[in-house]
C-alpha positions as CSV (number, residue, x, y, z in Angstrom):
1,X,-24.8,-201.6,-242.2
2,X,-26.0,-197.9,-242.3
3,X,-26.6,-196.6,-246.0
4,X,-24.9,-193.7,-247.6
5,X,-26.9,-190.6,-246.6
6,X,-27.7,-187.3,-249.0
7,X,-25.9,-184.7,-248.3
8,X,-27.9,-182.1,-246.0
9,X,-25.5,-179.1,-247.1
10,X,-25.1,-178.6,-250.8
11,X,-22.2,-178.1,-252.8
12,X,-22.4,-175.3,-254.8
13,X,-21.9,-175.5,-258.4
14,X,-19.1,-174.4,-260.2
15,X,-21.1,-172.9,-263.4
16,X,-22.6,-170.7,-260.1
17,X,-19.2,-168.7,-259.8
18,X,-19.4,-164.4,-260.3
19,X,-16.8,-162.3,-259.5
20,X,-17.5,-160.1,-256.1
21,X,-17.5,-156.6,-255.8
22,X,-14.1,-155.6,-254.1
23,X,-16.1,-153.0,-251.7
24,X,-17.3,-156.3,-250.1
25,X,-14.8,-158.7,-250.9
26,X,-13.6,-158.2,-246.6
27,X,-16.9,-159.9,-245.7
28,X,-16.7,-162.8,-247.7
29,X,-14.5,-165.9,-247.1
30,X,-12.8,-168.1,-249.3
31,X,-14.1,-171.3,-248.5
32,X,-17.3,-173.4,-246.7
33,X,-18.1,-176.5,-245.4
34,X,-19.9,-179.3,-246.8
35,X,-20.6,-183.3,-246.7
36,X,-20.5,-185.4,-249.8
37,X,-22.9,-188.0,-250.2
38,X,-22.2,-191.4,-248.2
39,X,-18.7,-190.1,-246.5
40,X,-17.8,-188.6,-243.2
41,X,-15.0,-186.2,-244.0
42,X,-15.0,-182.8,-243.9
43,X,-14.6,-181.2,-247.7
44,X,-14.2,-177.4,-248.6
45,X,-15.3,-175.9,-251.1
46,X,-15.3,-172.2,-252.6
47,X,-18.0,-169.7,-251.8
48,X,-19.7,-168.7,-255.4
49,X,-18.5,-165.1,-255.5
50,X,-21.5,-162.3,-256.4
51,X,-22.9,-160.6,-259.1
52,X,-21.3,-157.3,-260.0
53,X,-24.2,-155.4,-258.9
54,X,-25.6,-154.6,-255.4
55,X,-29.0,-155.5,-256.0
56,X,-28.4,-158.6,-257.3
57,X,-31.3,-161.2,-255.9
58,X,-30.1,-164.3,-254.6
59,X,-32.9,-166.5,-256.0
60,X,-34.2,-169.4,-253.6
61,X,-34.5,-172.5,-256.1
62,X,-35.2,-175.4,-253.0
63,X,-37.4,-175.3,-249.6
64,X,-36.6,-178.9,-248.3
65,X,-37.5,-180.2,-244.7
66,X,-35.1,-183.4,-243.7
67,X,-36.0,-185.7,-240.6
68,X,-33.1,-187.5,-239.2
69,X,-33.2,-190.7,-237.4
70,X,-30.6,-191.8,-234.9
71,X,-30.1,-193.0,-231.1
72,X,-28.3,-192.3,-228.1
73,X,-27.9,-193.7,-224.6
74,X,-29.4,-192.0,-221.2
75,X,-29.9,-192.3,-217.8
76,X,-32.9,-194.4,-216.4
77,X,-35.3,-193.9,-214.6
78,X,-34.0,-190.2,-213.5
79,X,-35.2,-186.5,-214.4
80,X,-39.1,-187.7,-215.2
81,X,-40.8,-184.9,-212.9
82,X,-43.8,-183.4,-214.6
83,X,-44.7,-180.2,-214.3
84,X,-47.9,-178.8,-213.7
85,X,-50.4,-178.0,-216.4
86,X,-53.7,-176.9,-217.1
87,X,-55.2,-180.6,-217.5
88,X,-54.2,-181.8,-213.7
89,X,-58.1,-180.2,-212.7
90,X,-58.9,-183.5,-213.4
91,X,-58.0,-186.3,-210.8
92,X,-57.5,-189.0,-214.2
93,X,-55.5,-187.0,-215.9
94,X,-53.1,-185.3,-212.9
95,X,-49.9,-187.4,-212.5
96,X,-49.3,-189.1,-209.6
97,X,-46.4,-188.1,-207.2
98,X,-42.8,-188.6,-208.7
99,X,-39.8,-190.2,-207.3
100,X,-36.7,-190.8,-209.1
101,X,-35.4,-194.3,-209.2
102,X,-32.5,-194.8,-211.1
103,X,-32.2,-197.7,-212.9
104,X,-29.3,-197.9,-215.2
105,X,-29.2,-196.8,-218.9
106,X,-31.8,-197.2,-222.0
107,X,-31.5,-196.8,-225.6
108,X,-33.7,-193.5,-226.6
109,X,-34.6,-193.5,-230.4
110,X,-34.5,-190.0,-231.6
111,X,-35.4,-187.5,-235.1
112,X,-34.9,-183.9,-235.5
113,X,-36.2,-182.2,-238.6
114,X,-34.0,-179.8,-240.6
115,X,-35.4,-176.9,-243.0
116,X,-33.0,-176.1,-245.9
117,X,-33.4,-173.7,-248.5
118,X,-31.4,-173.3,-251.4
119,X,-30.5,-170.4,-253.2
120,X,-29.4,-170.4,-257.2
121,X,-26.3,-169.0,-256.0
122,X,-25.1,-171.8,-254.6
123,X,-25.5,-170.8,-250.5
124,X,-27.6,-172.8,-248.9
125,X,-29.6,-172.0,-245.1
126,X,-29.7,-174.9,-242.6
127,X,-31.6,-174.3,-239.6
128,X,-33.2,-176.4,-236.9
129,X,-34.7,-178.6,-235.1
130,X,-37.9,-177.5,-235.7
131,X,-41.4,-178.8,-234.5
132,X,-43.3,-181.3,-236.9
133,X,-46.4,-179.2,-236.8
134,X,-43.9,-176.0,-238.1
135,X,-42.2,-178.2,-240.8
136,X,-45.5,-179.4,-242.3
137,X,-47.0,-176.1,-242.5
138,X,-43.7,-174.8,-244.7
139,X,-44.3,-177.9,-246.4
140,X,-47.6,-177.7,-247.8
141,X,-48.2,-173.3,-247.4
142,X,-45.0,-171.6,-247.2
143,X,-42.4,-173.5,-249.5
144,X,-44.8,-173.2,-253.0
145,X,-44.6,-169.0,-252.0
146,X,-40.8,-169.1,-251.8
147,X,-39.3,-170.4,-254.8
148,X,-38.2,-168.2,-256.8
149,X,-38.4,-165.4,-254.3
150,X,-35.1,-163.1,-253.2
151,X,-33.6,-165.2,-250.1
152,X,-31.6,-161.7,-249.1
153,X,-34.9,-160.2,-248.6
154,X,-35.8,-161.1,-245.4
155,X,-38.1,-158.1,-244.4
156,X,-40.2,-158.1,-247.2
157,X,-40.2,-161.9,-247.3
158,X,-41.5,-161.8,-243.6
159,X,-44.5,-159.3,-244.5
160,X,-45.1,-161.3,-247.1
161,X,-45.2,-164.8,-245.3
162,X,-47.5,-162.8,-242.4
163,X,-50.1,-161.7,-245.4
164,X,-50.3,-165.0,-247.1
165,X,-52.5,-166.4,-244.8
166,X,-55.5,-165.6,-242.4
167,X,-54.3,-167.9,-239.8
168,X,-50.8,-166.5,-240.6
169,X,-51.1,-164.3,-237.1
170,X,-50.3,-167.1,-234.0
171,X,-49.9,-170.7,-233.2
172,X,-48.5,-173.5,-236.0
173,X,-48.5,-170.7,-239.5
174,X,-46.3,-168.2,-237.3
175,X,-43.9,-170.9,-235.8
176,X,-43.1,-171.9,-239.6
177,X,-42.4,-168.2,-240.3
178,X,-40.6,-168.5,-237.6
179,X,-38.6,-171.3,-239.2
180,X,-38.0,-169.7,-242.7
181,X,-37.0,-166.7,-240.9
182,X,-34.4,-168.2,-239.0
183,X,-33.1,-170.1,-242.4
184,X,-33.4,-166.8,-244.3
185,X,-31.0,-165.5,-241.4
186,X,-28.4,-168.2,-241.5
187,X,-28.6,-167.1,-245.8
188,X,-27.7,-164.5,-245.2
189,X,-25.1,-164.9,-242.9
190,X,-23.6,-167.2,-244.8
191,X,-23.8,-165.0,-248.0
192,X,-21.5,-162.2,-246.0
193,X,-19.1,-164.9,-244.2
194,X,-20.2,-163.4,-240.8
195,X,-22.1,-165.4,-237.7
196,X,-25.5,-163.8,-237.4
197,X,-25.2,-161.7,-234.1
198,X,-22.7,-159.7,-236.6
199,X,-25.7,-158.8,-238.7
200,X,-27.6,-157.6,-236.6
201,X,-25.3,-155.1,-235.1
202,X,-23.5,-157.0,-232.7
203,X,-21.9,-158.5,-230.4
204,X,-22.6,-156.5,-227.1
205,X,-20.6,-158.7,-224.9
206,X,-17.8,-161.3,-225.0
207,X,-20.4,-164.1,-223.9
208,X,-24.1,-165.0,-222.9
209,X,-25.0,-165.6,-220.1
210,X,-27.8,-168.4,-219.2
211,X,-29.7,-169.7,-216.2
212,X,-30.6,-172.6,-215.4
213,X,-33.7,-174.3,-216.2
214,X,-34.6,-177.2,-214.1
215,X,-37.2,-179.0,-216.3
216,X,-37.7,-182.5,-215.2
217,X,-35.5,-182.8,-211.9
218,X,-37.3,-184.0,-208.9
219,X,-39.1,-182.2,-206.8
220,X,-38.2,-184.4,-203.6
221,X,-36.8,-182.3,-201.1
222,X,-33.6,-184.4,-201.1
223,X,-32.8,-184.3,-204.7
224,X,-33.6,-180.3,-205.1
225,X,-31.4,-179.4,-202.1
226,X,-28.6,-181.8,-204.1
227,X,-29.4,-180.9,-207.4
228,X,-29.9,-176.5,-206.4
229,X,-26.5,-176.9,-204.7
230,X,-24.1,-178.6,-207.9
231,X,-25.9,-175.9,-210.5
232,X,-24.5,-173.2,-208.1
233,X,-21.2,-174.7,-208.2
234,X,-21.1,-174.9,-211.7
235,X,-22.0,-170.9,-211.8
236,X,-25.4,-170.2,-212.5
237,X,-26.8,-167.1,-211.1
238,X,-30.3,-168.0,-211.9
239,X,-31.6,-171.0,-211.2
240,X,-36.0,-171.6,-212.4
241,X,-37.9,-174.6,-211.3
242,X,-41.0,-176.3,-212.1
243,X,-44.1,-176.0,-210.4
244,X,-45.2,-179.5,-209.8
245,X,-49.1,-179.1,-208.2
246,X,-51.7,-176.6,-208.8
247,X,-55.3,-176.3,-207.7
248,X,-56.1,-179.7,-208.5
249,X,-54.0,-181.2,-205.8
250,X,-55.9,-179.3,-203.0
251,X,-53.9,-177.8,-199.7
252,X,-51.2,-180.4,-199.8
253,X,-50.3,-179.3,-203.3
254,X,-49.7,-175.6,-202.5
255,X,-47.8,-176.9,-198.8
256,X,-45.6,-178.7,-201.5
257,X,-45.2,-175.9,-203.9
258,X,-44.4,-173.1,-200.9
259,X,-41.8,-175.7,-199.3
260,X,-39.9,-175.8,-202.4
261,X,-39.4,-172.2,-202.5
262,X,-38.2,-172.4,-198.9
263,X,-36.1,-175.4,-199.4
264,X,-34.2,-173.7,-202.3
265,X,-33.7,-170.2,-200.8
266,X,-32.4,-172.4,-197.4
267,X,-30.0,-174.1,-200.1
268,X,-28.6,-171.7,-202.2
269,X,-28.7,-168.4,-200.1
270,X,-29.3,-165.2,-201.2
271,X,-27.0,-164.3,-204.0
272,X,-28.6,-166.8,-205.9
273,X,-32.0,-165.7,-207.9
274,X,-34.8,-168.2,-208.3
275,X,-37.7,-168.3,-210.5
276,X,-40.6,-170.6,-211.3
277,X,-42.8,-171.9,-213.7
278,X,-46.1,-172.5,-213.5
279,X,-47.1,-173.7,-217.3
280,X,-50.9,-172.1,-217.2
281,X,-51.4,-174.7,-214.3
282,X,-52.9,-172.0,-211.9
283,X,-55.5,-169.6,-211.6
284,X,-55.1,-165.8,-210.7
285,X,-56.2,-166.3,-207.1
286,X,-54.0,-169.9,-206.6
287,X,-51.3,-168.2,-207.9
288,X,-51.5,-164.8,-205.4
289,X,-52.2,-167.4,-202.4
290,X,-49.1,-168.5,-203.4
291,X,-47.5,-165.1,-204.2
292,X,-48.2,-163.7,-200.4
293,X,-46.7,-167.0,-198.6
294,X,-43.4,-167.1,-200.5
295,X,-42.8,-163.4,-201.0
296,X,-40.4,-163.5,-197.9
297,X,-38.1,-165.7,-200.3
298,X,-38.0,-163.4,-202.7
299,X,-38.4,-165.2,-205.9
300,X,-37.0,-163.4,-209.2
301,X,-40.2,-163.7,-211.1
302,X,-43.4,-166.6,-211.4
303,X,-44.3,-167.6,-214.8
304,X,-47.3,-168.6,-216.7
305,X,-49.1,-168.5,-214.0
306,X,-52.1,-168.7,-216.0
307,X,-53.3,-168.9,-219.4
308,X,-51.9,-166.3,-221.5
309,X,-55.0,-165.0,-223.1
310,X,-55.8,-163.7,-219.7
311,X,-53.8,-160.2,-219.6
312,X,-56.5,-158.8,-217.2
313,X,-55.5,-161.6,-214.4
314,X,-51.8,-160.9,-215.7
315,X,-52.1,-157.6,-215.1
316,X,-54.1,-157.9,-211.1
317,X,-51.2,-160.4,-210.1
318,X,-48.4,-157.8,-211.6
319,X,-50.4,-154.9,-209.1
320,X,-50.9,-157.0,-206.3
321,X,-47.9,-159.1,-205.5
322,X,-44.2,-158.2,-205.1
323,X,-42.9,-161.0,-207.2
324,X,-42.2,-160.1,-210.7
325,X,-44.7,-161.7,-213.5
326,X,-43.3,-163.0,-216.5
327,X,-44.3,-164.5,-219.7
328,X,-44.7,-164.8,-223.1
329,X,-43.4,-168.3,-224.8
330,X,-46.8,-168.9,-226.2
331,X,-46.9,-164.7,-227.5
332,X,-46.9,-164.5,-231.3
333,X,-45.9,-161.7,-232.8
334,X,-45.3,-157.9,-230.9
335,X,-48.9,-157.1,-231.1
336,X,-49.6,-159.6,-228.3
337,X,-46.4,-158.2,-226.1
338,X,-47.8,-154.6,-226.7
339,X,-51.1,-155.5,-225.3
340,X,-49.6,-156.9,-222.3
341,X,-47.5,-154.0,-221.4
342,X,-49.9,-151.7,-222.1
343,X,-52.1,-153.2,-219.2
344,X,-49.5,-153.5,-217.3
345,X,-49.4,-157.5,-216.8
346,X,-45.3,-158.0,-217.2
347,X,-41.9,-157.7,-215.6
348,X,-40.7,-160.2,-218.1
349,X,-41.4,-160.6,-221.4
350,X,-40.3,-164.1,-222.8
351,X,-40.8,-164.6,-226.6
352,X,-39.5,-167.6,-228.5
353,X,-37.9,-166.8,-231.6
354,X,-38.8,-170.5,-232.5
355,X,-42.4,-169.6,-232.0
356,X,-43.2,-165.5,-232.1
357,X,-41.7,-165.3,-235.7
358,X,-38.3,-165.7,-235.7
359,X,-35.2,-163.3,-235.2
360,X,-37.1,-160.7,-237.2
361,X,-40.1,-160.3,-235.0
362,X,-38.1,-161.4,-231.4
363,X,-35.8,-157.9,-232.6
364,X,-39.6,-156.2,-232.7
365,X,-40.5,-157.1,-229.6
366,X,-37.5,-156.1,-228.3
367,X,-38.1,-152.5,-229.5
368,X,-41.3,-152.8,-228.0
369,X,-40.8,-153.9,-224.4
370,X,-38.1,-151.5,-224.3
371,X,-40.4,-148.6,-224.4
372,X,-42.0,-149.9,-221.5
373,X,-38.6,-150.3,-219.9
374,X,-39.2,-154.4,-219.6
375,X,-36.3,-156.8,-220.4
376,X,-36.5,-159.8,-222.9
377,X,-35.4,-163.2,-222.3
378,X,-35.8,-165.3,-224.4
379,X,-38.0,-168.7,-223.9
380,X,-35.5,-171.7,-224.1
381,X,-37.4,-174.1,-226.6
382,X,-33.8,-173.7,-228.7
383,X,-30.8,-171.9,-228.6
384,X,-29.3,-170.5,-231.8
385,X,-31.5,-167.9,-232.7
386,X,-32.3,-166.4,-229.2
387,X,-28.3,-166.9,-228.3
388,X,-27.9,-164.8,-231.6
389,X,-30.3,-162.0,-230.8
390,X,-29.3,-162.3,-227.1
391,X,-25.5,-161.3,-228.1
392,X,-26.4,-158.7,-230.3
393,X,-28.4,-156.5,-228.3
394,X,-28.5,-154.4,-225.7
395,X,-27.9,-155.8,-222.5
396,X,-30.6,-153.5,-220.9
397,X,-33.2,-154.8,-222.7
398,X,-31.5,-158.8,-223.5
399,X,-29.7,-159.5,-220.6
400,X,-30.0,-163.3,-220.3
401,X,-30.8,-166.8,-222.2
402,X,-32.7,-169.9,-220.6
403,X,-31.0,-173.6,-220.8
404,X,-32.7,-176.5,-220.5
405,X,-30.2,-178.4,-218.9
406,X,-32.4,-182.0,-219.4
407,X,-33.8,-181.0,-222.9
408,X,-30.0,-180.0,-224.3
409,X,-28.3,-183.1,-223.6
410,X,-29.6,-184.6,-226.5
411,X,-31.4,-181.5,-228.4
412,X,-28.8,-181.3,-230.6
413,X,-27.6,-184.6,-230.8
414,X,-26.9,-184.7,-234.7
415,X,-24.8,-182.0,-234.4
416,X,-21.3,-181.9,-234.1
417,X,-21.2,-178.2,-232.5
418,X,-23.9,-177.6,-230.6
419,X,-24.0,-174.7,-228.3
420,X,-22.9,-175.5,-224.8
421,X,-22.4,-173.3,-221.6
422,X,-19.1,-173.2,-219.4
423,X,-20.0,-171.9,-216.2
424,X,-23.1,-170.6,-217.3
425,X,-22.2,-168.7,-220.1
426,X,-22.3,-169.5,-223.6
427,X,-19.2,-167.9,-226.0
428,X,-20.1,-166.1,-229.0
429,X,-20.8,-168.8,-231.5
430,X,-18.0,-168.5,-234.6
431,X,-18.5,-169.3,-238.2
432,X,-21.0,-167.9,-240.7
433,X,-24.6,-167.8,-240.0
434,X,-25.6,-170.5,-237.7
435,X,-22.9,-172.6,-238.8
436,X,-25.3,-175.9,-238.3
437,X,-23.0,-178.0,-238.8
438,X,-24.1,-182.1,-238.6
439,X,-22.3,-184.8,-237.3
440,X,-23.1,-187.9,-240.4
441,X,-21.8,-190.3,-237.3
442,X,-24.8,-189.8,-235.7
443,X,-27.5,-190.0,-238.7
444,X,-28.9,-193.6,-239.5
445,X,-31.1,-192.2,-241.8
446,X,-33.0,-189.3,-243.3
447,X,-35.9,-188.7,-245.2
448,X,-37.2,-185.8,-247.5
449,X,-40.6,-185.0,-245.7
450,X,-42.9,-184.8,-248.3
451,X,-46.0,-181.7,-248.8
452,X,-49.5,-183.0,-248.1
């Protein structure tokens, strides 16, 4: 028998309750969502009206990270293709060729981990899944700083969170700023009753659109040309796959990586555009071998073809091949993108508002690449934030989203509205903030993660 969970959205308190100011009163709504403790049903409950006063801090009281624990049922035995990465140099540790061989269904035990802060006016951010490594790091660093602080004042909170620490700059410190800031967003987009794009000056455009990213489907020649066919027919205009060899796999690797260019270009035609991933896999020169024999399928951009410290080898390939050169998942904050314009490495720049510092530095990055004239799309670890900023934006500088289409059947699986394209395009998401809203039917359990 499962236990009665904790509620994951709070109630607000009655003895919150102000009276608004009428010059905002059209912003705000009459009424929220939340769960109760141990029950399934939906309750509403009023919004805590504001103080009298414009200025008015809305005092964060609670930093809290929940892991959930539940299951769901998948495919065997399918959509298992790795990737290449920098580690297959070594014959022990490169995979061996994959085939898929489908074998029924399995059980998959699953946990996603929730950050939500709480405010003393009864509004409460919800925001995830985010990355164990992230949620230990607001644990233990970031969620002593915040309590007590102003959870409307995202900008300074940001600077604030970047100073705090001399590691605060890249890797596991900036993807938790990235998580607070993302929370702090859904605050405050549930404090003025409007879905975030609305915040930040949107929406540019009735929808999103999305290509597909192919993550895990077989690279057999048979599967690609089945699989490339039924994501055309579903309507994507963009379709990237996954480099599966690299230098470590010698001449037959590269045959194998240049026929799957040619196999999908035979498959889809030309009005489809096709990109690919390398994950760091390759070297400089690899990677223009492969450039020159493929340029004649004209692929929309390669990724990552390298590590990304290396913006001189970034910037050789972006001079000396045709194809456009993207990346930018791993960048952390706009200082890294401004270096790689300024050499002239990119055609893409593809920050992760999970990663580079959340909706408040992904809009700064934006700025920046568009002074160098060089669109944004977002990496597609997640989807709400970058779907978000995506719709609010200039379609010049944000024209598209990445889906995982393997990662996001089950990415949000404890939510009961997850975002989900129709024919490659994802509406406008509706309800205040984020709107996270979780699905109690799926959770088994939860825990309260606790600091270190």
């Amino acid at each position: 028998m499962r236990r009665a969970l904790p509620s994951l959205v709070h109630i607000p308190k009655t003895s919150a309750m102000f009276i608004r100011p009428d010059r905002r009163r059209f912003l705000l709504g009459a009424a929220a969502t939340a769960f109760t403790m141990g029950h399934t049903n939906l309750l509403t409950a009023a919004l805590p009206s504001l103080p009298d006063r414009t200025d008015a801090p809305l005092k964060i009281e609670a930093v809290e990270l929940i892991e959930l624990h539940g299951r769901y049922t998948e495919e065997a035995g399918v959509n298992r293709q790795q990737q290449v990465n920098p580690l297959d140099i070594y014959d022990d540790l490169r995979p061996a060729p994959y085939t898929d061989k489908p074998s029924g269904s399995k059980e998959v035990l699953t946990t996603a981990i929730y950050l939500r802060i709480r405010t003393a006016g009864g509004i409460d951010g919800l925001y995830g899944p985010i990355e164990k490594s992230a949620a230990t790091v607001v644990n233990d660093e970031l969620r002593p700083f915040l309590i007590g602080k102003d959870g409307l004042a995202g900008e300074k909170l940001w600077d604030q969170m970047y100073r705090s620490n001399r590691h605060s700059r890249d890797g596991f410190f900036m993807m938790a700023i990235s998580a607070v800031d993302n929370t702090l967003w859904d605050i405050r987009g549930r404090y003025f009753n409007v879905p975030v794009y609305r915040l930040l000056g949107g929406p540019t455009r009735p929808s999103v659109e999305v290509y597909a990213s192919c993550l895990g489907f077989s690279l057999e020649p048979a599967a690609v040309r089945t699989r490339a066919l039924a994501l055309k027919n579903e309507g994507y205009r963009y379709q990237k796959w996954f480099m599966g060899y690299g230098p470590g796999s010698g001449p037959e690797g590269m045959r194998k990586n240049v026929e799957l260019v040619r196999i999908l270009r035979e498959t889809v035609g030309d009005d489809t555009e096709l990109m690919f991933d390398a994950y760091s896999g390759w070297t400089q020169n690899y990677a223009l071998e492969w450039a020159h024999q493929v340029e004649q399928y004209r692929p929309y951009w390669i990724e990552e073809a390298t590590h990304p410290e290396k913006i001189d080898s970034f910037a050789v390939m972006h001079r000396s091949t045709t194809i456009p050169i993207a990346s930018g998942e791993h960048f952390y904050g706009r200082w890294e993108v401004e270096r790689y314009l300024e050499a002239g490495g990119l055609s893409v720049v593809q920050a992760d508002p999970e990663w580079c510092g959340g909706i408040s530095e992904l809009l700064r990055i934006g700025t920046v690449a568009s002074l160098h004239d060089v669109p944004v799309i977002p990496h597609g670890h997640s989807l709400r934030a970058a779907i978000h900023t995506i719709a609010s934006q200039s379609p010049m500088t944000f024209p598209l989203g990445e889906y995982l289409i393997n990662k996001m059947r089950h990415y949000y699986h404890f939510e009961a509205n997850p975002l989900v394209p129709d024919k490659a395009h994802i509406a406008l998401p509706t309800g205040p903030g984020f709107n996270v809203q979780l699905d109690p039917s799926k959770i088994e359990s939860q825990t309260t993660l606790k600091a270190g």
